[in-house]
C-alpha positions as CSV (number, residue, x, y, z in Angstrom):
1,X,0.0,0.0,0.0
2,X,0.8,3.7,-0.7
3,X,2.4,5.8,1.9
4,X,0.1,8.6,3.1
5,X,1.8,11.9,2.0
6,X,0.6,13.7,5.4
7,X,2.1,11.7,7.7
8,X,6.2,12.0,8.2
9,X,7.9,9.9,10.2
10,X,11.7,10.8,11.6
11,X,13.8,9.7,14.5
12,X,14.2,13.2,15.1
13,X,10.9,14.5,15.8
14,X,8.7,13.8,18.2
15,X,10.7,10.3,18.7
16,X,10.1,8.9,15.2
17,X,6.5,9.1,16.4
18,X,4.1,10.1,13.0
19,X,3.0,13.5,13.0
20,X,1.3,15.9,10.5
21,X,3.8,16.6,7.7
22,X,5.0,19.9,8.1
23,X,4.3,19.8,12.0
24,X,5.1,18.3,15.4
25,X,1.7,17.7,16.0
26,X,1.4,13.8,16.8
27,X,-1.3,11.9,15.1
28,X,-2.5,10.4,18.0
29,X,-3.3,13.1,19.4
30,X,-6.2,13.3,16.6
31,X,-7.6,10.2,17.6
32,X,-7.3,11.3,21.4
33,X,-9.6,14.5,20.2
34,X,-12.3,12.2,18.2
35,X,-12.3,9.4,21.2
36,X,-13.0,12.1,23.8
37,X,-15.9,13.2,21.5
38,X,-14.0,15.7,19.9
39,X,-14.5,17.2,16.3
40,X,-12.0,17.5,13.6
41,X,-13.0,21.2,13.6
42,X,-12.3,21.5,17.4
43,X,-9.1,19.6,16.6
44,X,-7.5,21.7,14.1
45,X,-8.5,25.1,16.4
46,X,-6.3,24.0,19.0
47,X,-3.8,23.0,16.5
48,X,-4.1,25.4,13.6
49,X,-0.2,24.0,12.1
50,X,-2.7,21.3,10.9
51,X,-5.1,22.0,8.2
52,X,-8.7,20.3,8.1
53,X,-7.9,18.5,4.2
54,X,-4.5,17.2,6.4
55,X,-6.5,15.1,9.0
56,X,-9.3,14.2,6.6
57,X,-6.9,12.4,4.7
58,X,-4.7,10.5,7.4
59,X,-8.0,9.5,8.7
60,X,-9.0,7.9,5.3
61,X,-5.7,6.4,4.6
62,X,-5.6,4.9,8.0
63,X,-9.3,3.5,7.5
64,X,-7.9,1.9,3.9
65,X,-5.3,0.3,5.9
66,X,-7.0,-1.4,8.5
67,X,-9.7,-2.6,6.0
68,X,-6.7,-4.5,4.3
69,X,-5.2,-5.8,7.1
């Protein structure tokens, strides 16, 4: 499967933990937001480094992924 062009992943931020491309912003922290009952929308506010389109995107890839695993 394709990498997701949103997501970077480097030893030398954030730990080599993903993150938005372009950011430091973790994306776990996304899923933190939508399991507390959280909107993208409120998501993105708090973290305006990440654009709407961004998590959109990692959240579709991500769903692609665990459908072929």
């Amino acid at each position: 499967m394709e990498k997701c062009e949103e997501i970077l992943i480097d030893p030398e931020i954030q730990n080599g933990n993903p993150v938005f491309k372009g950011t430091r912003v973790t994306i776990d922290i996304l899923f933190e937001y939508l399991e507390s009952g959280n909107t993208i929308d409120a998501f993105v506010l708090d973290f305006p480094g990440v654009k709407k389109e961004q998590a959109i995107k990692v959240l579709e890839y991500l769903k692609k992924l665990a459908l072929v695993a």
